[in-house]
C-alpha positions as CSV (number, residue, x, y, z in Angstrom):
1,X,0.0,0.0,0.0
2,X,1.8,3.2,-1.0
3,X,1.8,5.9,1.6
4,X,-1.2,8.7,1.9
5,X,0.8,10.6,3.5
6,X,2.8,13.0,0.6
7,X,0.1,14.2,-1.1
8,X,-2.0,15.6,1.4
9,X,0.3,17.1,3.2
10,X,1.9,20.2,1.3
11,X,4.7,22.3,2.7
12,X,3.5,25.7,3.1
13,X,5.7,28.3,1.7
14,X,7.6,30.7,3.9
15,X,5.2,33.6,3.1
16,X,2.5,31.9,2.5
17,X,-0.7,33.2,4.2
18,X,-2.1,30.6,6.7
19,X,-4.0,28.2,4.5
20,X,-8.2,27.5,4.9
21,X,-8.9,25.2,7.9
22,X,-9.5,21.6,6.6
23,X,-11.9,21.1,9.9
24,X,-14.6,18.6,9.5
25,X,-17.0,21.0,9.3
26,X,-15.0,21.9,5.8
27,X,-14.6,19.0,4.9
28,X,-17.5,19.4,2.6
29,X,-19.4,21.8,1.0
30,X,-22.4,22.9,2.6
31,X,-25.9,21.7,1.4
32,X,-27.7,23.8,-0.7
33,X,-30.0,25.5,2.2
34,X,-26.6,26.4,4.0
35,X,-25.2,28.5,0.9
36,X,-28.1,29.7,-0.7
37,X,-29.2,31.2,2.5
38,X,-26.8,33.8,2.6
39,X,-27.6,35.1,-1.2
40,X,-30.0,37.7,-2.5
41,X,-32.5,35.5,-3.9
42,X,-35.6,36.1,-2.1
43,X,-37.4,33.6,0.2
44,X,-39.9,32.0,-1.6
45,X,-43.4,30.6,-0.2
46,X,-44.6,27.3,0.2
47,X,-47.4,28.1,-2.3
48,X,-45.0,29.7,-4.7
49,X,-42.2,26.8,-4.3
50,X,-45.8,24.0,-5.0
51,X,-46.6,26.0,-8.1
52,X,-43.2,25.4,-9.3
53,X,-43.3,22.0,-8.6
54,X,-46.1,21.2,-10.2
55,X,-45.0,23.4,-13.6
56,X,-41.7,21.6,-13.7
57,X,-43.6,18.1,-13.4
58,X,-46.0,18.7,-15.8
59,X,-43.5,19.9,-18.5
60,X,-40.9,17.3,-18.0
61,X,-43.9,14.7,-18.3
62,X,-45.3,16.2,-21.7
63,X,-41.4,16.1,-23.1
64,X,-41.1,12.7,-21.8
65,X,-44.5,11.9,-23.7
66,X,-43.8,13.6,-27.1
67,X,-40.4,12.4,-27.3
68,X,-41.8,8.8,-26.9
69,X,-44.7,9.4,-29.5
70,X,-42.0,11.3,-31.9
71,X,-39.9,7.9,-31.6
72,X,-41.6,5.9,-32.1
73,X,-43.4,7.4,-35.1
74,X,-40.1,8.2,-36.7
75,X,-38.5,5.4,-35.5
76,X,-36.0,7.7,-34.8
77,X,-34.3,7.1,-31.2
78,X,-31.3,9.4,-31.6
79,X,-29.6,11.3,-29.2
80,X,-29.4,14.2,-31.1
81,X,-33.0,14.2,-31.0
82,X,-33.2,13.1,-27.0
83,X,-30.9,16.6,-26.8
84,X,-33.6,18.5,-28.7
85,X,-36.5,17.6,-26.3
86,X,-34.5,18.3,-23.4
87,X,-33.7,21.9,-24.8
88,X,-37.4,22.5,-25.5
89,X,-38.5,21.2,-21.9
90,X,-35.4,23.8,-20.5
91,X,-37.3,26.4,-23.1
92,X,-40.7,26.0,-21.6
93,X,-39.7,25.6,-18.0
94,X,-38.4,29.3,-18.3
95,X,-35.5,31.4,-16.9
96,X,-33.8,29.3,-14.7
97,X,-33.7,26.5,-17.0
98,X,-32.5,28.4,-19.7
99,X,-29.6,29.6,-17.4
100,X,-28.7,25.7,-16.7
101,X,-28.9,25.7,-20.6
102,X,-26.5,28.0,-21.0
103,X,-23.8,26.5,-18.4
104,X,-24.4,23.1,-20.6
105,X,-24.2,25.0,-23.6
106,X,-20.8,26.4,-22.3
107,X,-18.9,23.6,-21.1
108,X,-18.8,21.2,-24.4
109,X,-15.5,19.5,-22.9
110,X,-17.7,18.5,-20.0
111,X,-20.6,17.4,-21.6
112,X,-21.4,15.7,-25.2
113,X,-20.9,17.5,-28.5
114,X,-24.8,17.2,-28.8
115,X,-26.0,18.7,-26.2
116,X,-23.8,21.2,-25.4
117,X,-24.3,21.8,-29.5
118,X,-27.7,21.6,-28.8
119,X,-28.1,24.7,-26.3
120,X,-26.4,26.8,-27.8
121,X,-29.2,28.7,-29.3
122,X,-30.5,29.4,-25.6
123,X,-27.6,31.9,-25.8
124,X,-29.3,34.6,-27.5
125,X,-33.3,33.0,-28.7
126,X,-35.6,33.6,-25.7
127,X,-38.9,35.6,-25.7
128,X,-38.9,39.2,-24.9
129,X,-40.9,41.0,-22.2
130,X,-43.9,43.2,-23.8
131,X,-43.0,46.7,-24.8
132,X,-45.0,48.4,-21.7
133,X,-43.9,45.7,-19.0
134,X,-40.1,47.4,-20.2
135,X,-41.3,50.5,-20.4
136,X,-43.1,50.2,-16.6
137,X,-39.4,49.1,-15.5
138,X,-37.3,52.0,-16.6
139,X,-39.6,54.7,-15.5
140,X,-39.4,52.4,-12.2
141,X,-35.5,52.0,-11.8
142,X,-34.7,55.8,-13.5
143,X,-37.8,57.5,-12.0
144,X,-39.1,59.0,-15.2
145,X,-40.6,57.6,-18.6
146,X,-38.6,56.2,-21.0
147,X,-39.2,59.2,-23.6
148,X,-37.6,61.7,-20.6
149,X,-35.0,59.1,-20.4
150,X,-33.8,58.7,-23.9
151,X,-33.9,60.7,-27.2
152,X,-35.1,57.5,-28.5
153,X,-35.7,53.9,-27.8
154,X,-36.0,51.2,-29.7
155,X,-39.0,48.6,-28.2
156,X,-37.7,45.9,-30.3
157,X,-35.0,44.3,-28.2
158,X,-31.7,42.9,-30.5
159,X,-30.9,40.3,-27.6
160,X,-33.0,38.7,-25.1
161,X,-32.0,36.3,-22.8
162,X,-33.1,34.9,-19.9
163,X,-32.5,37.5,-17.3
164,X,-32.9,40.4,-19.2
165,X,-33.2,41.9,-22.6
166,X,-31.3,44.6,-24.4
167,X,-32.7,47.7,-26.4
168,X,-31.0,50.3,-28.7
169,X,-31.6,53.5,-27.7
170,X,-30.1,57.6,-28.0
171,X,-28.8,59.9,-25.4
172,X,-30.4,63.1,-25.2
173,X,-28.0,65.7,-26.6
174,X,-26.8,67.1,-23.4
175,X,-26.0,64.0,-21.4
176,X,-22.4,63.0,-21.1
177,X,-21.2,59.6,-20.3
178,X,-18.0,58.4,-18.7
179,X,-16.5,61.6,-18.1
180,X,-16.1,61.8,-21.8
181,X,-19.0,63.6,-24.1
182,X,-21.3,61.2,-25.6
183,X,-24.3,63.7,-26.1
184,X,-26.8,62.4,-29.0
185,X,-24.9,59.3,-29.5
186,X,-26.0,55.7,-29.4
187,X,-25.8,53.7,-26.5
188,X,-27.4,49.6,-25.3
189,X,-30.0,49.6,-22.3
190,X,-30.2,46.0,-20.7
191,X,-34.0,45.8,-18.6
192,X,-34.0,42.9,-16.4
193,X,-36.9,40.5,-17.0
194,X,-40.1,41.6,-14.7
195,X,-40.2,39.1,-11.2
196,X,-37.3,37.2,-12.2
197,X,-35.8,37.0,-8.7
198,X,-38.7,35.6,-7.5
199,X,-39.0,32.6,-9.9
200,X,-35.3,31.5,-9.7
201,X,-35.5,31.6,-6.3
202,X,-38.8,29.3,-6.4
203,X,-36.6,27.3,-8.7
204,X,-33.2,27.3,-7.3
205,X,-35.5,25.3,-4.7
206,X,-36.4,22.5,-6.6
207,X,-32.6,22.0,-7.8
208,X,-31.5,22.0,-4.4
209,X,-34.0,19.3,-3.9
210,X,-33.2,17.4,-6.8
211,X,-29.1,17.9,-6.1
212,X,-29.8,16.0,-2.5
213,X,-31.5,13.2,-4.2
214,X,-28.9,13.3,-6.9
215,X,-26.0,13.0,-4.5
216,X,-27.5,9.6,-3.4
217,X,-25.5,8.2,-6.6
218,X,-21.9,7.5,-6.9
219,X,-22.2,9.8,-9.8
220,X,-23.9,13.0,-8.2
221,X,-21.5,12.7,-4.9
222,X,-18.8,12.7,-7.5
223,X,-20.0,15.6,-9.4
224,X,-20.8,17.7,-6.0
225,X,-24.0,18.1,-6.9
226,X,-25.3,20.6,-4.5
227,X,-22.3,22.5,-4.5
228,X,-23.0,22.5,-8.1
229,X,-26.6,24.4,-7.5
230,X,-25.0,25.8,-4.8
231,X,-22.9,27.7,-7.2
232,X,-25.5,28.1,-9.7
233,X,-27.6,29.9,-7.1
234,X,-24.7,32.7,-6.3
235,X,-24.0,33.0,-9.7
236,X,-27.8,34.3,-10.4
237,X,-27.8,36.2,-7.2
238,X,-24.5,38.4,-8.9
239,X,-26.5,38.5,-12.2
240,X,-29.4,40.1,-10.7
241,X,-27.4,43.4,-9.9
242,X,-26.3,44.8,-13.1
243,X,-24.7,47.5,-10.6
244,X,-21.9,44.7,-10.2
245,X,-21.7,43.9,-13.8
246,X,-20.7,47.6,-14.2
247,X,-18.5,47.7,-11.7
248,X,-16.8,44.6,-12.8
249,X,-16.5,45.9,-16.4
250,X,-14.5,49.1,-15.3
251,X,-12.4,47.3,-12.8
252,X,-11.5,44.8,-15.6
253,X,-10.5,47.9,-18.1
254,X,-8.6,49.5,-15.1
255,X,-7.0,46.4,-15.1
256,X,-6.0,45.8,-18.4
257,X,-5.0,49.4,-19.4
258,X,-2.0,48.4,-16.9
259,X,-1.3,45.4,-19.4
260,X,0.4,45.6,-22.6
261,X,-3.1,44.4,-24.2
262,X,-4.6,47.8,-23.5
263,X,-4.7,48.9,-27.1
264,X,-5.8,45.4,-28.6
265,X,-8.9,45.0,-26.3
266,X,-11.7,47.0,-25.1
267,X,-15.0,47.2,-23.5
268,X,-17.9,49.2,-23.6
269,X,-18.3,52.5,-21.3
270,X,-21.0,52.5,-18.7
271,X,-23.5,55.6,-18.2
272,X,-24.1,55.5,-14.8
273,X,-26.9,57.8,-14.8
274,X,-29.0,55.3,-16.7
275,X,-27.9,52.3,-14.7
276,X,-29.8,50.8,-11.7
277,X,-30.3,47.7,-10.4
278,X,-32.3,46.4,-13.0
279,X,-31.2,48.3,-15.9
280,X,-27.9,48.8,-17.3
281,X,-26.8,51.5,-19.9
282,X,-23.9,50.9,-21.9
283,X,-21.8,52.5,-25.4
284,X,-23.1,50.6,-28.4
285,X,-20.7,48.8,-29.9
286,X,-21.6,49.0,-34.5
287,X,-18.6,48.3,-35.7
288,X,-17.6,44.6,-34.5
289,X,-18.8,41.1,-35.7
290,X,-18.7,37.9,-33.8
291,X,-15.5,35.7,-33.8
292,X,-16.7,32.8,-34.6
293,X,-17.5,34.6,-38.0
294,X,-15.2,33.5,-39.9
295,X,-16.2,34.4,-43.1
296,X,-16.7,38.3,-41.9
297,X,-13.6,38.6,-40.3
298,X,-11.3,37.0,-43.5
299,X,-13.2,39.6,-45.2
300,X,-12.0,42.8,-42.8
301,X,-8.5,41.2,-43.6
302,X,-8.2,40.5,-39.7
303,X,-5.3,37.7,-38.9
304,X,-6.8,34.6,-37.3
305,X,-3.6,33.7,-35.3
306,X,-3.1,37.5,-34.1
307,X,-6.6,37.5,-32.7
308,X,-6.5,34.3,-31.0
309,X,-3.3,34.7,-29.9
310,X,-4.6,38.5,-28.4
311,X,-7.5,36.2,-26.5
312,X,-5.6,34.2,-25.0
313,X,-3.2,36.5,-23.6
314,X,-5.5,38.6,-22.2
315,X,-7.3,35.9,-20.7
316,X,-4.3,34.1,-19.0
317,X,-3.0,38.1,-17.9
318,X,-6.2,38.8,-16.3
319,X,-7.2,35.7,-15.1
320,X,-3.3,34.1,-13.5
321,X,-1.8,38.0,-12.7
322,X,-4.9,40.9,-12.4
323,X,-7.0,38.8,-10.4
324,X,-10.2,39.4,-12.2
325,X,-11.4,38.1,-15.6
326,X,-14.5,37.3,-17.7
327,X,-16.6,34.5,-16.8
328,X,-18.5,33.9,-20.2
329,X,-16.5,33.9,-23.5
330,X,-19.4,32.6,-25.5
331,X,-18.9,34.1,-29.4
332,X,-21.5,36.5,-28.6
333,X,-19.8,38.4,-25.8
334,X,-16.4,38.3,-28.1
335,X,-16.5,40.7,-31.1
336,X,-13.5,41.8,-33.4
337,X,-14.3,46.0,-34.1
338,X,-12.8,47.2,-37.6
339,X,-9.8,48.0,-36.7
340,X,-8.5,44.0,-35.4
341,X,-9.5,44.8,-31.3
342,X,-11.4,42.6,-29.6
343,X,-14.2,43.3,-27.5
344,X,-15.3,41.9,-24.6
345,X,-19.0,42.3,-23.6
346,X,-21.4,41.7,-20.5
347,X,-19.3,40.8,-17.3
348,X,-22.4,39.2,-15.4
349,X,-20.1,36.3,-15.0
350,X,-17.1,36.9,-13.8
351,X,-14.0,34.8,-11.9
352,X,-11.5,36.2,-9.0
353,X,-8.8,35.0,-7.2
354,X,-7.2,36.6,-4.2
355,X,-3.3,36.7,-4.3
356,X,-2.8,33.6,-2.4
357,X,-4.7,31.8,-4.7
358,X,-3.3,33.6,-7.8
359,X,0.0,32.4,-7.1
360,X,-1.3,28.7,-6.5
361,X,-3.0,28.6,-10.0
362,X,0.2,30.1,-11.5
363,X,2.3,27.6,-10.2
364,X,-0.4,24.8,-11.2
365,X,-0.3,26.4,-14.9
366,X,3.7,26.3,-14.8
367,X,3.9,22.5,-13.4
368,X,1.4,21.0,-15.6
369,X,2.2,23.2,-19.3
370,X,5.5,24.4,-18.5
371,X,7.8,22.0,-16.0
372,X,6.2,19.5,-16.6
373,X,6.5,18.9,-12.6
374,X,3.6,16.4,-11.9
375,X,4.2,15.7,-8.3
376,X,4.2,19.5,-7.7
377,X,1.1,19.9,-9.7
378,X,-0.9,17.5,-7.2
379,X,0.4,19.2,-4.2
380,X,-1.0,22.7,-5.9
381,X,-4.3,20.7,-6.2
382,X,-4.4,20.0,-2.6
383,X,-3.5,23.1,-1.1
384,X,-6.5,24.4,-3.1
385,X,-8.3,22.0,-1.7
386,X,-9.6,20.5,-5.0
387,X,-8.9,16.9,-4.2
388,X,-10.7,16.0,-1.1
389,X,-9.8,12.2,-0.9
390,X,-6.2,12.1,-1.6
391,X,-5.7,8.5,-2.4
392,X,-2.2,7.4,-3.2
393,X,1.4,9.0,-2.6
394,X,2.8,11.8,-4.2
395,X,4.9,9.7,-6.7
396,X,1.7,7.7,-7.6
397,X,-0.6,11.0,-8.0
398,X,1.9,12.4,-10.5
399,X,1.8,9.7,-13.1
400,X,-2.2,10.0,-13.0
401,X,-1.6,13.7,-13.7
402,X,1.0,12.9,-16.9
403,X,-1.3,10.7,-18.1
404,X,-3.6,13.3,-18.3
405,X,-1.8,15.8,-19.3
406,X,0.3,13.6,-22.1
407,X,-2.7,14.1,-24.8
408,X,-1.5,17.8,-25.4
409,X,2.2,17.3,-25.2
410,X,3.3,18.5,-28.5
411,X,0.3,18.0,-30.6
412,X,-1.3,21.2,-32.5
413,X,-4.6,22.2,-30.7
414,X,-6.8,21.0,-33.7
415,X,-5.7,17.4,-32.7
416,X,-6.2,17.5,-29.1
417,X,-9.5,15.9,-28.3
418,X,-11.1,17.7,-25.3
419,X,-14.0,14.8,-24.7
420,X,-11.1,12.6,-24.4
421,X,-9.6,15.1,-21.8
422,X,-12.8,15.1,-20.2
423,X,-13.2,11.3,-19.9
424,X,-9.7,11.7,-18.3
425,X,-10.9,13.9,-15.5
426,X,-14.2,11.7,-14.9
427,X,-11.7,9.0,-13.9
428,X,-9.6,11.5,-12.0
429,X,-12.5,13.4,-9.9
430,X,-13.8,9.1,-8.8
431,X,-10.8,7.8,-7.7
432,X,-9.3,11.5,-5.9
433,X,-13.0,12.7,-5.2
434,X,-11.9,16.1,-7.0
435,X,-14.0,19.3,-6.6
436,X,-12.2,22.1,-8.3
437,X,-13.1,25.7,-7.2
438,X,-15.6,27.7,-9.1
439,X,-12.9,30.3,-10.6
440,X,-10.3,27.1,-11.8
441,X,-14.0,25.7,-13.4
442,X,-14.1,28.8,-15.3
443,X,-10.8,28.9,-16.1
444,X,-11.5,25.7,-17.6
445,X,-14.5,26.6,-19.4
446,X,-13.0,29.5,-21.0
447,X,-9.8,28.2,-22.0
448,X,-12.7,25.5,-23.9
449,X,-13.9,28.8,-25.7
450,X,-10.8,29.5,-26.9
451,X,-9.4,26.4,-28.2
452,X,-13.0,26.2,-30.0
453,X,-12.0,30.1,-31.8
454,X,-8.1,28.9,-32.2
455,X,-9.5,25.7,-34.1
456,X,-11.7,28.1,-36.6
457,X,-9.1,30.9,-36.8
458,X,-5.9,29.5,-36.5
459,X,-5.9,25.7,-36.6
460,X,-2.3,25.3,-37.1
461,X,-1.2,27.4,-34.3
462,X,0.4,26.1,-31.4
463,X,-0.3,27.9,-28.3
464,X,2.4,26.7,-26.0
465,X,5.3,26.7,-28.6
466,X,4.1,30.6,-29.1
467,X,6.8,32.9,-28.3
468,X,4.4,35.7,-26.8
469,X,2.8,32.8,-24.8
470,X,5.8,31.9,-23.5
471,X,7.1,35.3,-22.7
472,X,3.9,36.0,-20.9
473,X,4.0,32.4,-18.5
474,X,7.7,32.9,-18.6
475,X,7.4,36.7,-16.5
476,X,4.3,35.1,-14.7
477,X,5.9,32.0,-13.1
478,X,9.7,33.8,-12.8
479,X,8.2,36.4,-11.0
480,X,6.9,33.6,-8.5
481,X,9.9,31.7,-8.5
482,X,12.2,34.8,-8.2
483,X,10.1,36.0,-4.9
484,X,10.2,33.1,-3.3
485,X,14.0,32.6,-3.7
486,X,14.4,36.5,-2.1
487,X,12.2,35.8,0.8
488,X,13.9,32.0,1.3
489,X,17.5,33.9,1.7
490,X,16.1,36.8,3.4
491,X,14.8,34.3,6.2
492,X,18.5,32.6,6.6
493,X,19.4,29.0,5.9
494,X,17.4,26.5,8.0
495,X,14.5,29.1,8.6
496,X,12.0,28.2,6.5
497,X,8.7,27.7,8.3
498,X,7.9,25.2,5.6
499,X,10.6,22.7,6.4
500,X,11.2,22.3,2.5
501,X,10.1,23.3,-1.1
502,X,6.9,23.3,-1.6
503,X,4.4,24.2,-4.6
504,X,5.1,27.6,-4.9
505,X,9.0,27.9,-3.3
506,X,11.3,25.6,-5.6
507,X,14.7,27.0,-5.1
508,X,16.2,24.3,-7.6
509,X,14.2,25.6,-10.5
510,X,15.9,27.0,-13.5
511,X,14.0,30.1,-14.9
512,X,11.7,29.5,-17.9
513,X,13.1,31.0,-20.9
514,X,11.8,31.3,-23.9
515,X,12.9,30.2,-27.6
């Protein structure tokens, strides 16, 4: 029996901050009623929660029924067409459902092709709010009608989804936005769907239910189901204030204008005069098209690899050194303006790290894309309290790690099969009981985006032999590596609190260099 003992045991680094307890009342995340407690959603009534019930029932039973009479009619039992019922069932069941479309729809490496394929068009295809319920919620949030408001407003939304809706509209000719004067120019106004906190919260209900009875499988207990809805439920409670989406979009171009990216990404201004709660006014953005367009952006003459490349640097900036970054990278909330900039719209989602954890998911990039360092990667994993069952020595733990990591050793992204990867961390998450944090999820989910943009843009391109890439991990991890070392010799020779190296404090590392 190899020992337990090496892997769960890290060595802390000499300035590390004093890590989470690992109590048994940690041990595991809290149930559903515990977390979602604490978050803005409203409590919801017996008779309201009953209602839901019996909606959800009644539409999962008629999508149960007509995909059996559609079956066997056809004699069509496909899963492509099992995927379409269950997106119609989502559609009917309303907002909430849509919102669990959308996480499928954005994590294809997590779940199949077909139906992350098939939920895709909950991203932008739900049905808007009635021109007077909008109207009734603007005069509401800005205290005057929407005619005192705006110059003009267009009732016709161009996106709706399922918390809110957006609407083209024109500042009156003396209003100013930003500090910078936008007067008569056009600007986006997201409305938030009328009661919406109300229902999710009657829903969030039912999926903390069905989370508890999920977890009573291998499979659920595996997954972390409830922390799953858990998670789900914060995640609306933060969408529901579109005063925090604009706060995180400044803080993220603050953030970036420190970067040398500052000039080949943007975002668009907030008017805070016309942004509430519920409604959010923005800068229009005309001159951009999706990047998944392909066809547009050969067109404008825009280089594939440049833009990709642009991405993912930004991404891996904010996300391993600002400490903020976007949470949703879905082809709709990444344009490319005429001039080659991207442009990065609605923050509702977004991930953070604090500077502890930073500089754990830097060293966990370095050791599993860089150094190649397996044993070091699992210790990472621990100290971040990912793997809650640590189940075999350090030594043994690594070589589950190469293996799967080995699929993108050297291999251009278009070959590297993701669903493989993900089969590879189903085995993983069983036999270490891995629960990975809900930023290092994201991380994950948007580094799926943009391997799916590098495949249609650049499909030759290889990230990791990039020079830029390199440069970028290269200062990242060196800077790490290089504080460490000061504050090792600063504390004299047999000082260390740690007793040793540990995960972030490797004083026998060479410096990453690039080639």
């Amino acid at each position: 029996m190899p020992d337990r003992s090496d892997i769960s045991t890290p060595s802390p680094r000499p300035d590390a901050p004093e890590p989470p307890s690992t109590s048994d009342s940690d041990a595991q995340p809290p149930g559903p009623t515990d977390r979602t407690a604490h978050s803005g959603l409203p409590a919801t009534s017996a008779v309201s929660t009953a209602q839901r019930v019996a909606a959800t029932a009644v539409q999962t039973t008629l999508g149960v029924a007509e995909f059996t009479i559609g079956s066997v009619a056809t004699r069509e039992l496909s899963p492509r067409r099992a995927a379409r019922q269950v997106r119609t069932v989502f559609e009917r069941l309303g907002p909430t459902y849509v919102k669990l479309g959308q996480l499928i729809a954005s994590s294809p490496g997590v779940f199949t092709p077909t139906l992350s394929g098939e939920f895709e068009s909950l991203l932008d295809r739900v049905a808007p709010a009635s021109p007077d319920t909008v109207a009734a919620i603007i005069a509401e949030e800005l205290g005057q009608p929407v005619s005192a408001a705006f110059a003009g407003f267009d009732e016709t939304p161009i996106a709706s989804a399922s918390i809110a809706q957006v609407h083209t509209a024109r500042l009156h000719s003396s209003e100013s936005m930003a500090g910078e004067s936008m007067a008569g120019e056009s600007v986006v106004v997201k409305v938030q769907r009328p009661d919406i906190a109300g229902r999710l919260a009657a829903d969030v209900e039912i999926l903390s239910a069905t989370a508890r009875v999920a977890e009573l499988s291998r499979y659920g207990r595996m997954a972390g189901a409830r922390g799953i809805i858990a998670d789900f439920a914060e995640s609306l409670d933060a969408e529901l204030d579109f005063r925090t989406e604009a706060a995180a979009m400044e803080e993220f171009s603050a953030q970036l204008a420190t970067t040398p990216y500052a000039d080949l990404v943007r975002t668009a201004r907030v008017d805070h005069a016309h942004t509430t709660r519920r409604v959010l006014t923005m800068e229009r953005i005309t001159d951009a098209v999706r990047i998944d367009d392909v066809a547009a952006i050969r067109r404008a003459g825009h280089d594939g690899t440049a833009l990709v490349r642009t991405l993912l640097l930004t991404f891996l900036e904010s996300a391993l050194h600002g400490g903020l970054f976007h949470g949703d990278l879905h082809a709709g909330n990444v344009l490319v303006d005429s001039s080659g900039r991207i442009v990065l719209l609605d923050f509702g989602i977004v991930g953070r790290f604090d500077e502890r954890t930073r500089r754990l998911v830097r060293g966990l990039f370095g050791d599993l894309l860089v150094r190649n360092d397996y044993e070091s990667a699992g210790r990472v994993l621990v100290e971040l309290g990912a793997v809650r069952r640590p189940g075999s020595s350090t030594r043994e733990g690594a070589k589950d790690l190469r293996r799967f990591a080995a699929p993108l050793a050297g291999k251009n992204l278009s070959d590297v099969s993701y669903g493989d990867l993900g089969r590879r961390l189903t085995e993983l998450a069983a036999v270490y009981d891995v629960r990975l944090p809900r930023e290092l999820v994201l991380i994950g989910k948007q580094l799926l985006y943009v391997e799916k943009y590098m495949k249609l843009l650049a499909p030759r391109w290889r990230a990791f032999a990039d020079r830029a890439v390199l440069e970028l991990m290269a200062r990242i991890i060196n800077e790490d590596t290089h504080a460490d070392e000061q504050d090792a010799g600063n504390s004299g020779d047999g000082n260390s609190s740690g007793g040793g190296a540990s995960s972030g404090s490797r004083s026998d590392h060479r410096d990453i260099r690039t080639r």
